[in-house]
C-alpha atoms as one frame of an Amber mdcrd trajectory, in Angstrom:
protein
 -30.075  80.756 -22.485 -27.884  79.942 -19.253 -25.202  77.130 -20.328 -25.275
  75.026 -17.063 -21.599  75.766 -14.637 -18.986  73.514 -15.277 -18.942  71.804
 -12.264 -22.479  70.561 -12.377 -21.801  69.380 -15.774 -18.626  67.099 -14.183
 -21.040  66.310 -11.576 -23.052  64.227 -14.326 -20.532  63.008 -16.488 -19.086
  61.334 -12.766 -22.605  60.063 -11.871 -22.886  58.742 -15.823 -19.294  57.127
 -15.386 -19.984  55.559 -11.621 -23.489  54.360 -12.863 -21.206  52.323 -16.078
 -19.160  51.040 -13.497 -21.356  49.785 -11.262 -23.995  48.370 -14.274 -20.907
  46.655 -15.429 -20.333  45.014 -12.050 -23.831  43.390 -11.862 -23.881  42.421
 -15.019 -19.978  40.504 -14.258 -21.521  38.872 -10.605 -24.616  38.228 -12.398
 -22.811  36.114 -15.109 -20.248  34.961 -12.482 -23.491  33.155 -10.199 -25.256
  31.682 -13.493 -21.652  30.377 -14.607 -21.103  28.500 -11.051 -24.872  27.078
 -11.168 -24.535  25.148 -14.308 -20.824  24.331 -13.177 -22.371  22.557 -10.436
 -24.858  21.498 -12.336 -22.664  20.088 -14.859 -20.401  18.712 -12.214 -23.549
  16.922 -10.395 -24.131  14.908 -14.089 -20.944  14.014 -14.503 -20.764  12.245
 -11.308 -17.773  14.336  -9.723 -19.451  15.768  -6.436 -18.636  13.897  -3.351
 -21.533  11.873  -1.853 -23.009  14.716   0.505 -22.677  17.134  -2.379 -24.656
  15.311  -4.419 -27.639  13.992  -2.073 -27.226  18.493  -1.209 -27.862  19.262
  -4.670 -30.607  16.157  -5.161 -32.510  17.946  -2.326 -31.930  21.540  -4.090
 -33.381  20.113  -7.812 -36.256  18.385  -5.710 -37.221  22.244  -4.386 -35.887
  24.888  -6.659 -37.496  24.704 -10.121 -34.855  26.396 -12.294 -32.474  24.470
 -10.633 -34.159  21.402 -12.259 -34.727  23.079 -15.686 -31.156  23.937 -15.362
 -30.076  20.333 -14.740 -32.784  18.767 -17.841 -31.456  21.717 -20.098 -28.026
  20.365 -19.852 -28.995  16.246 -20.020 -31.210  17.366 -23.226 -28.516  19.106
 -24.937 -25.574  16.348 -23.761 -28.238  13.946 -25.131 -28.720  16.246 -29.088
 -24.710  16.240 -28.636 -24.289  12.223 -28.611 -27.281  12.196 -31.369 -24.724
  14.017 -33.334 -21.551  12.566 -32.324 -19.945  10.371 -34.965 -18.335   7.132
 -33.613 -15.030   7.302 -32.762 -12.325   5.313 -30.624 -12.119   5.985 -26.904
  -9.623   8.981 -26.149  -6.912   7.247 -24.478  -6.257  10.039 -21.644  -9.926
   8.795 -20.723  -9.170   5.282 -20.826  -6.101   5.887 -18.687  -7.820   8.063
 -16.451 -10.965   5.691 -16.390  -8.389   2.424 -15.550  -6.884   4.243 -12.833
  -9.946   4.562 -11.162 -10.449   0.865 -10.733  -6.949  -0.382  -9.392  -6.785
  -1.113  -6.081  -4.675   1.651  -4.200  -0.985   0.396  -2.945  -0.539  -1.427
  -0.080   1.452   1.692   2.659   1.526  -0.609   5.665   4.815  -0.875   5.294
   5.014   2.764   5.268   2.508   3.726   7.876   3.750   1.619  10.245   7.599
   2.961   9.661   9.473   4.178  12.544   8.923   7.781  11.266   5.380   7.713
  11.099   5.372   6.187  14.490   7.467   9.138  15.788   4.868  11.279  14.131
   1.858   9.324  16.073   4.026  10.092  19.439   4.739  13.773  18.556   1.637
  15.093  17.010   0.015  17.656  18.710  -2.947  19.578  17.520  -2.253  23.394
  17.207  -4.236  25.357  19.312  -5.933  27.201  16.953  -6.595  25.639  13.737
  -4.211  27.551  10.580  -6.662  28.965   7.929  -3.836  30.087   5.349  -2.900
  33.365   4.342   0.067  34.414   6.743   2.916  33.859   4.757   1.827  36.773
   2.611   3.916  40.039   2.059   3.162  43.270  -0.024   4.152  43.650  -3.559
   6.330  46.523  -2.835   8.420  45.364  -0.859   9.737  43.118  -4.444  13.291
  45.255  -4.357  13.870  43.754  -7.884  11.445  46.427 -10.073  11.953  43.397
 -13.498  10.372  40.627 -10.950   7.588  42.700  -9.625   6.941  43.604 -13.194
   7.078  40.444 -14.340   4.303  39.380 -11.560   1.762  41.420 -12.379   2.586
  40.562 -16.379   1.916  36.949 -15.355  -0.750  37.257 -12.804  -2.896  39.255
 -15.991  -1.819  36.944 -18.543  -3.782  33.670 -16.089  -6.729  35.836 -15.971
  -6.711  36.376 -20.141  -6.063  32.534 -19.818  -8.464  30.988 -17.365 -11.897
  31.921 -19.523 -10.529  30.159 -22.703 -10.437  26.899 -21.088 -13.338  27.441
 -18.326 -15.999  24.794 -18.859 -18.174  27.173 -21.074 -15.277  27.582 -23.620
 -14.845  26.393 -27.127 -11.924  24.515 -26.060 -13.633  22.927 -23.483 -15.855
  21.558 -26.303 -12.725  20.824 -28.584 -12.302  23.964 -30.416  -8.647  24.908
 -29.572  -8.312  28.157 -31.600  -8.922  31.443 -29.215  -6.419  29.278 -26.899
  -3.985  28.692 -29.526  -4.115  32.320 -30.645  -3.493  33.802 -27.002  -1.167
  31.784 -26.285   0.956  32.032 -29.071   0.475  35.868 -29.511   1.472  36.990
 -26.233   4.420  37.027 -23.890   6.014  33.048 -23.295   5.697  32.608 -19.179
   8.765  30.136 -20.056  10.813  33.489 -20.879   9.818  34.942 -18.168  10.901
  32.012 -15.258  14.277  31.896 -17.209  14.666  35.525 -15.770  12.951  34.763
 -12.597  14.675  31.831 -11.489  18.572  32.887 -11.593  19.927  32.881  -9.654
  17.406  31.163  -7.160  18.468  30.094  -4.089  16.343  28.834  -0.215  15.677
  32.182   1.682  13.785  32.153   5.231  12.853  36.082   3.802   9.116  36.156
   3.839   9.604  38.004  -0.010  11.670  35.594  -1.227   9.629  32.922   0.088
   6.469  34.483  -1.775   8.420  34.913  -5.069   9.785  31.273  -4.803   6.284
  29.896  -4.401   5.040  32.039  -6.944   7.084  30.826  -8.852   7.842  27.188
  -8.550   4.863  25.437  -7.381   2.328  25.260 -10.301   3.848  27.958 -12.798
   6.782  25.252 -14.093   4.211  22.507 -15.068   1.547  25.934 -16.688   4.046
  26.798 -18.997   4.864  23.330 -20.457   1.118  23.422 -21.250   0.822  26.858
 -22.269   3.382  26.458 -24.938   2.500  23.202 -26.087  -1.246  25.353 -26.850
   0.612  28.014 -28.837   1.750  25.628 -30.730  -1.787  23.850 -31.173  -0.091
  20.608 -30.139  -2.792  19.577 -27.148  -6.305  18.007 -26.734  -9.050  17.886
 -24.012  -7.260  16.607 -21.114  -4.309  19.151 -21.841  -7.128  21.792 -21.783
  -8.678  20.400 -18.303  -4.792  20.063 -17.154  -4.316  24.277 -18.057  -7.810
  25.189 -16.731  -6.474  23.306 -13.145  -3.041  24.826 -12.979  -4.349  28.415
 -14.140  -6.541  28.652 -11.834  -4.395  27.260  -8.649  -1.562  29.140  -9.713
  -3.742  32.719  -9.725  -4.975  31.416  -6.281  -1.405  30.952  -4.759  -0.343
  34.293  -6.114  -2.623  36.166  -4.482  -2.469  34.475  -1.192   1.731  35.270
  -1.488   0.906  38.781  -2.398  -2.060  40.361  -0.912  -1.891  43.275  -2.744
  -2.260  41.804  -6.205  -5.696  41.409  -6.686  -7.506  42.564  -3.269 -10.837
  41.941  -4.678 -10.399  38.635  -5.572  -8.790  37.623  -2.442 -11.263  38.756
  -0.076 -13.220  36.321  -1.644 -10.688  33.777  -0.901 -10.689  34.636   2.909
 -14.543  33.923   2.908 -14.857  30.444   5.092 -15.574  27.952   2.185 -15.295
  24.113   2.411 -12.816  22.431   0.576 -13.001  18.531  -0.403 -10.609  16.389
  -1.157 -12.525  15.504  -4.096 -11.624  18.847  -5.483  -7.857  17.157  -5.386
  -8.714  14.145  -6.977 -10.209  15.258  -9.934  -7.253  17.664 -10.770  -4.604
  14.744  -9.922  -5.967  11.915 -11.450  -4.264  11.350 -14.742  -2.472  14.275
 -14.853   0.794  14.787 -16.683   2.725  17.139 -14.331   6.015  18.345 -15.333
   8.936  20.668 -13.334  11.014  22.406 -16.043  12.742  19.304 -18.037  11.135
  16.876 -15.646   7.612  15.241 -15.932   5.645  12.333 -14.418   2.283  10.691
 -14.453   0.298  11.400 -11.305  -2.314   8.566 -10.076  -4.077   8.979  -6.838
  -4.718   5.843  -4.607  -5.795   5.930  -1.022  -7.969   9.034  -0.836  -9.981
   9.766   2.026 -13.614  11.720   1.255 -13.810  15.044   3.510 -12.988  18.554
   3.995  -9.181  19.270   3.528  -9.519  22.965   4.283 -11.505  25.932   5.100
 -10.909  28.741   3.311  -9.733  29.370  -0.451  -6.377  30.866   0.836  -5.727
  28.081   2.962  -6.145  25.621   0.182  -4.238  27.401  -1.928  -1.274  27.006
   0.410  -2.294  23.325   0.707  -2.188  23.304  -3.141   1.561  24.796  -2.619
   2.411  22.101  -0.929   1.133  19.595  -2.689   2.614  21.096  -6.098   6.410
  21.241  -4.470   5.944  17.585  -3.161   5.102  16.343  -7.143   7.953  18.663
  -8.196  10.248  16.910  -6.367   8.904  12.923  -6.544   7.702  13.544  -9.821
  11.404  14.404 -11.762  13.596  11.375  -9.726  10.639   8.559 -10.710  12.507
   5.605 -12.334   8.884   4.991 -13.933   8.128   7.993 -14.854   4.974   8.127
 -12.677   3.867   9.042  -9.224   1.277   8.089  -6.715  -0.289  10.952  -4.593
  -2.184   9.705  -1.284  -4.250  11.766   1.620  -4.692   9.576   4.311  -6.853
  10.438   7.535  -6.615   8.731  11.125  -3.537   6.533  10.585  -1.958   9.366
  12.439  -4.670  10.670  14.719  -5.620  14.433  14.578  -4.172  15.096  11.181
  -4.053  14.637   7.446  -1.385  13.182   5.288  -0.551  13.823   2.305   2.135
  11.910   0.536   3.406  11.317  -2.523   5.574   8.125  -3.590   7.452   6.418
  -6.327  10.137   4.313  -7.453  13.450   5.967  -7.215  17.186   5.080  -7.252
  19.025   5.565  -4.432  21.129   8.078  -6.326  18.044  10.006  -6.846  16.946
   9.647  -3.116  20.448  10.819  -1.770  19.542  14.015  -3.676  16.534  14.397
  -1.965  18.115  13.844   1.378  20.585  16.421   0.547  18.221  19.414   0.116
  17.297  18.949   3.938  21.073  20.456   4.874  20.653  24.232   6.535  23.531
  25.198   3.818  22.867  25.905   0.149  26.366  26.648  -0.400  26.866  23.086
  -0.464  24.488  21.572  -3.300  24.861  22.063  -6.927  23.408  24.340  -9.196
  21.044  21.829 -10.635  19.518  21.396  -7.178  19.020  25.278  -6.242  15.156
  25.928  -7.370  14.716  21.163  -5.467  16.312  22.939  -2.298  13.531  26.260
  -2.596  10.799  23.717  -2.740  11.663  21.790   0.323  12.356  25.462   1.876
   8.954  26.358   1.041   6.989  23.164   2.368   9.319  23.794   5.870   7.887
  27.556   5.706   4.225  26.185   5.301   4.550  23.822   8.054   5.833  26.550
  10.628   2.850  28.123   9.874   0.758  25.896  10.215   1.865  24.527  13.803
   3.013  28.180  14.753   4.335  26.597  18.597   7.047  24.102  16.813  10.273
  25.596  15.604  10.856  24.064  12.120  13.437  21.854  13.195  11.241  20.103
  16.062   8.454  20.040  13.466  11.195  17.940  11.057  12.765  15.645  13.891
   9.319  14.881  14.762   8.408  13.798  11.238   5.665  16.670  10.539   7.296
  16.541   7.306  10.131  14.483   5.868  11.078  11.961   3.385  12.203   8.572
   3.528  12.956   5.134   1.834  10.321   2.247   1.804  11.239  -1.214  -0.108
  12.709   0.951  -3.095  10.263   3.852  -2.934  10.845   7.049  -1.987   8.114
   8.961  -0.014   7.748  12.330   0.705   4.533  13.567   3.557   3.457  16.408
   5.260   1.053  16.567   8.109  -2.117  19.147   8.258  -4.433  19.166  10.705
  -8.008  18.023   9.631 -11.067  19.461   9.833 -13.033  18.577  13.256 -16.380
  16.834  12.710 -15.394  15.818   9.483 -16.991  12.179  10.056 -20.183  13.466
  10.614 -20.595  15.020   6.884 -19.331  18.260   7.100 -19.747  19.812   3.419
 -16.955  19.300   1.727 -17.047  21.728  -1.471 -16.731  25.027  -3.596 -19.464
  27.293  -4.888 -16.961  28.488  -6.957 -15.055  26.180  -9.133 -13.043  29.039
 -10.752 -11.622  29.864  -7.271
């Protein structure tokens, strides 16, 4: 009997390993889709889909039949859950939340109608063609430091160990705290890691430095206050909605800073996708945000209801933006709290999004100092204040390519400034044509 040659037999055992890998695959995008339909599903009960979302997915139950199964399965075991449920006090982040919801936003006439908006309406130009996010990414190799491009690709695989313990289909999600509690206490601290990051850390126009800095700054601070406070067991649902949020933005504005660092993932992100501002205000709402020793309450007030963006990588550098802006409003509020507004058609052509709070005017002459061109100048405690501000200016070049960042600042694309005791801090983006006749403003794919 003829044994068969070797290289047929590494023929099959290649075939046998491709067919795994591949079976494996389905199986994963399989899951993935059925995951994302009772997400939306789920999402459509609850009430959080913006109006044309919702009357969308009314039409979708009224046609597809396991959509509607899909929709009574859920309201029928919601229903066996409250059946069950012993009576208990209200949680108080959802009374919080809940009360926020019903106060009248504040009053930004005064603001609005400030001499640097009104140099804004004057100046505002439309870029010729519209910025889709993406461009201020670099390759991972060209990291010089061989401990921080370690130490991003030791984070970037910690989120994704992180994100399904607190997805909406996890125990924790539910209340049951303990797979969360056991990562996160059993593996590396991220807080260990951003003391090695972050020193020294200084504003760089380098396109590296710029994606290090934003991979490190925006989201990641506020992450690891909550990741820790889960190793210790110390949280409760909205801490778990406040980690599932920041996990998954901060995995997003990774790999838009470093394209090489999950390809797959983010040529999913370049796929033209809707974004609503809705998505925004259910993150921000409530939230407890917190940059290194700093925190603050977020509350959002005047919040227009339409597409902020068009692509995942473009709202993940929206995201950026938005995160550096809290960073900085949120640790100088004499309150503790912090108001976070998007605002369409008081400046025509464009979006704003500002954030505001009550400040001393010690704290606000720190703010204005981080605009100066020199870092030599500012103190140590205001190197990583001055990288944010850095960052937003980087964004903003990109976004209006044909403005040199100083024309884009003395024409109040960005800025900050000093209203009856507040301090506010704005950035312009340019919205999304057609937006007032319903364009779809949402995500197939809440995990992205």
């Amino acid at each position: 009997m003829h044994s068969q040659p070797s290289s047929i037999c590494r023929y099959q055992k290649h075939s046998s390993l491709v067919c795994e890998v591949i079976t494996a695959q389905i199986v994963t995008d399989i899951n993935f889709i059925l995951e994302n339909e009772r997400q939306q599903a789920i999402d459509y009960l609850m009430g959080s889909l913006s109006e044309v979302e919702r009357k969308s997915y009314e039409a979708l139950i009224a046609t597809n039949i396991s959509t509607k199964k899909l929709v009574a399965e859920i309201s029928d075991d919601w229903s066996s859950l409250a059946l069950l449920a012993k009576p208990a006090e209200p949680n108080p982040d959802l009374r919080s939340r809940t009360l926020m919801l019903t106060q009248e936003p504040a009053d930004l006439s005064s603001f609005l109608e400030s001499d640097c908006i009104d140099q804004l309406r004057e100046n505002y130009t439309q870029p010729s063609q519209r910025y889709l996010g993406g461009d201020g990414a670099v390759e991972s190799n060209e990291i010089k430091n061989v401990s921080q491009k370690d130490g991003l690709f030791r984070t970037y695989e910690h989120l994704l160990g992180i994100l399904p313990l607190v997805s909406g289909q996890s125990p924790a999600a539910f209340g049951d705290f303990g797979a969360l509690q056991k990562f996160a206490s059993e593996n590396f601290s991220i807080e260990n890691e951003l003391q090695g990051w972050t020193d020294p850390l200084c504003p760089d126009q380098n396109p590296v430095a710029h994606s290090l800095q934003r991979s490190l700054l925006a989201s990641l601070p506020s992450l690891s206050h909550f990741l820790d406070l889960a190793g210790t067991g110390n949280i409760g649902l909205s801490e778990v909605r406040r980690i599932f949020y920041l996990c998954r933005d901060q995995l997003k504005i990774m790999r838009a800073s470093f394209r090489d660092l999950d390809p797959q993932r983010l040529a999913q992100d370049e796929l033209i996708r809707i974004h609503g501002t809705h998505l925004l205000r259910q993150k921000w709402t409530g939230a407890r945000h917190t940059f290194f020793d700093s925190s603050g309450l977020a509350s959002c007030g005047n919040f227009f209801e339409g597409p902020i963006s068009e692509r995942c990588v473009e709202f993940a550098e929206y995201d950026s933006n938005l995160y550096c802006l809290a960073n900085l409003i949120a640790s100088r509020s004499s309150t503790g709290g912090f108001q976070l507004e998007l605002i369409k058609d008081a400046v025509p052509g464009c979006v704003l999004a500002v954030t505001h709070a009550k400040v001393s005017q010690n704290m606000h002459q720190e703010l204005s100092a981080l605009s100066s061109d020199s870092s030599i100048t500012l103190p140590d405690g205001l190197s990583k204040d001055a990288c944010l501000w850095s960052l937003l200016k980087g964004s903003m070049s990109r976004g209006f390519p044909h403005h040199s960042q100083e024309e884009l600042s003395e024409a109040s694309f960005f800025g900050k400034q000093r209203v009856d005791g507040e301090t506010y801090l704005w950035f312009a983006w340019p919205e999304i044509e057609n937006a007032h006749s319903g364009a779809v403003a949402s995500t197939v794919k809440p995990e992205q």
